[in-house]
C-alpha positions in Angstrom: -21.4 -40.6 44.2 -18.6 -40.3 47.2 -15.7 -43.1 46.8 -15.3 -43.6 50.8 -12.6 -46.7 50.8 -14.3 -47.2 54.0 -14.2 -50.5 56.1 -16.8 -50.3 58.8 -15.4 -53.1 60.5 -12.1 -51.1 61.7 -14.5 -48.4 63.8 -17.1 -49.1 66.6 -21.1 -48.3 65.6 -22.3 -45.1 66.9 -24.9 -45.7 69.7 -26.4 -42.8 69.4 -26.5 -40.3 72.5 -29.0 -40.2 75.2 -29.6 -36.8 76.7 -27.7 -35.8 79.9 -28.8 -36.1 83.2 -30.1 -33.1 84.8 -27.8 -31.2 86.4 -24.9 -28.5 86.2 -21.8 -29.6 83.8 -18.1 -27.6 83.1 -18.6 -27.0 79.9 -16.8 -24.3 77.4 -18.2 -22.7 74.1 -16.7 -24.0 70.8 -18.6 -22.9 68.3 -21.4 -20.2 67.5 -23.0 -18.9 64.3 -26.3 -16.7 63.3 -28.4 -18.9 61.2 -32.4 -17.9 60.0 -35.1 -19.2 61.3 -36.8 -22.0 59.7 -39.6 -19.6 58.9 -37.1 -17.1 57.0 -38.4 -14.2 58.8 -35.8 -13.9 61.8 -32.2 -14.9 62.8 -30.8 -17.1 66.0 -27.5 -17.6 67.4 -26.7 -21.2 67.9 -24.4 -22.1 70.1 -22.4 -25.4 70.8 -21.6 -25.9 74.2 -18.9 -28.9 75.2 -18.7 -31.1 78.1 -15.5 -30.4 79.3 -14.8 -33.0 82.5 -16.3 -35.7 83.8 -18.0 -39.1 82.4 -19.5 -36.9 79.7 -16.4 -35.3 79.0 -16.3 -34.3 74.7 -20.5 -34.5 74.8 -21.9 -31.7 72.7 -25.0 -29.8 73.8 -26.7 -27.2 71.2 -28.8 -24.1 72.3 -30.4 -21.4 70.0 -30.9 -18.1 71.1 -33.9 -15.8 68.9 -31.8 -12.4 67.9 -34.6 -11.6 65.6 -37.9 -13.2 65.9 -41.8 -11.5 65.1 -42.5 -13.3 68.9 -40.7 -10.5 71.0 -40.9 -12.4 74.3 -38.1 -15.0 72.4 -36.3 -12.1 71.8 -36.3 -10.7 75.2 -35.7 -13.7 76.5 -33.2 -14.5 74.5 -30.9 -11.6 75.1 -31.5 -11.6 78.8 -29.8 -15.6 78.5 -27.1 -13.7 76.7 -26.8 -11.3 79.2 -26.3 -14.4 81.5 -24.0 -16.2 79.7 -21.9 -13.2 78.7 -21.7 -12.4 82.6 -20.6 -16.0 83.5 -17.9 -16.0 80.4 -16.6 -12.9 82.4 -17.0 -10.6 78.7 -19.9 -7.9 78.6 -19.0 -6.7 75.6 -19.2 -9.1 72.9 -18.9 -7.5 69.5 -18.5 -11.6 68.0 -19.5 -14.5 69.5 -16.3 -16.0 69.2 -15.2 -13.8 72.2 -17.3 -16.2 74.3 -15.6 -19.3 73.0 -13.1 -21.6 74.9 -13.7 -20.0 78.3 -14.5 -22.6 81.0 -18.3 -22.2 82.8 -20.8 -24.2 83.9 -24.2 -24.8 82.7 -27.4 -26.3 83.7 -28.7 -29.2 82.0 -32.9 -29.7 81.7 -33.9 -33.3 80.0 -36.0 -32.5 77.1 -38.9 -35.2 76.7 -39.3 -36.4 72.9 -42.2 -35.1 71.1 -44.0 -33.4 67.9 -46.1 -30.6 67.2 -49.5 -32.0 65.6 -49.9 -28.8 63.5 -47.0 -29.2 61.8 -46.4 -32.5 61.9 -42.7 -31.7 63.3 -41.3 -34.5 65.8 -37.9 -34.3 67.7 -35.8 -36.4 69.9 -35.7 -36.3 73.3 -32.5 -33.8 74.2 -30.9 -31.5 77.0 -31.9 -27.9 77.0 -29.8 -25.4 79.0 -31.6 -23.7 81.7 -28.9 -21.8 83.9 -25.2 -20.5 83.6 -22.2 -19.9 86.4 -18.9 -18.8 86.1 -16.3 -21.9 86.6 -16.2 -20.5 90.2 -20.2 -21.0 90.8 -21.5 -18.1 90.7 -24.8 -17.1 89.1 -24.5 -13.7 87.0 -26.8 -12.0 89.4 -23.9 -12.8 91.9 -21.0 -11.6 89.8 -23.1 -8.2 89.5 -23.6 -7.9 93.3 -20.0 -8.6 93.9 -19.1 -5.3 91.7 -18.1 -7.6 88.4 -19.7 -5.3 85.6 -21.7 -2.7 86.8 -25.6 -2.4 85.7 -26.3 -5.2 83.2 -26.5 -4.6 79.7 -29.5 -3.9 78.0 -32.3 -7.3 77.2 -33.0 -5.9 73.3 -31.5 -4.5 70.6 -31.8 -0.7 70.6 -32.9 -0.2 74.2 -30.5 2.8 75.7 -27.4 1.9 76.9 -27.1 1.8 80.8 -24.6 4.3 81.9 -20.8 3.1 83.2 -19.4 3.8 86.3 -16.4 5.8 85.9 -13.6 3.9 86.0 -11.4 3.5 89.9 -8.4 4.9 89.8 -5.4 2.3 89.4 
């Protein structure tokens, strides 16, 4: 048992939330933690995005991304949206996930259709799901690397050799 001393008529009902429109939003990281999979056999990062302007200013959006996973397309994929990410955050060197937090971006929003899986039985709500990244100026990491911000990118999977670094200019 929880004693609340709660009055719900003092706070306005939740509506629930609707997913977003499609679309690109300002949005900032606020939090991020490694969690297993549901199937105990791997590890993802998830990662809550916030809306950070706009009508949908304070709106949370969630997105996982498979570090470990026996499926190692998820993986690749996964680290190659890192890669992305880390590039429009403006840090290619994350040692903790925390380094990516609070630093203004934008994202692209997909709407998520509601479902289930007959095999499992598993159902879920209809959602956003984030397709793209930019920097807060607009550009697209494949344009940050083009315009000489980072060098080669990083490596898509754990243990692949590092790409070499360009020496550094001198100041």
């Amino acid at each position: 048992m929880a004693i609340l001393n709660f009055n719900a008529r003092t706070v306005e009902p939740s509506a629930g939330f609707d997913p977003l429109p499609a679309g690109w939003y300002n949005a900032r990281i606020t939090e991020s933690e490694i969690k297993p999979t549901n199937a105990g056999d791997g590890s993802y990062l998830a990662v809550t995005f916030e809306i950070i302007d706009g009508q949908y200013a304070n709106r949370k959006i969630f997105s996982n991304y498979n570090l470990e996973n026996k499926n190692p397309v998820a993986v690749k994929i996964a680290y190659e949206q890192l890669s992305a990410l880390s590039y429009c955050c403006g840090v290619l060197d994350v040692q903790d996930s925390t380094m990516l937090h609070g630093i203004p971006l934008q994202i692209k929003l997909a709407e998520k259709p509601a479902g289930s899986n007959p095999q499992t039985g598993k159902s879920w709500d209809a959602g956003n799901e984030v397709k793209d990244y930019r920097n807060a100026a607009g550009q697209s990491a494949k344009e940050i690397i083009a315009a000489g911000g980072g060098g080669a990118p990083a490596p898509t999977a754990p243990g692949a050799p590092a790409a070499p670094s360009a020496p550094a200019a001198p100041a």
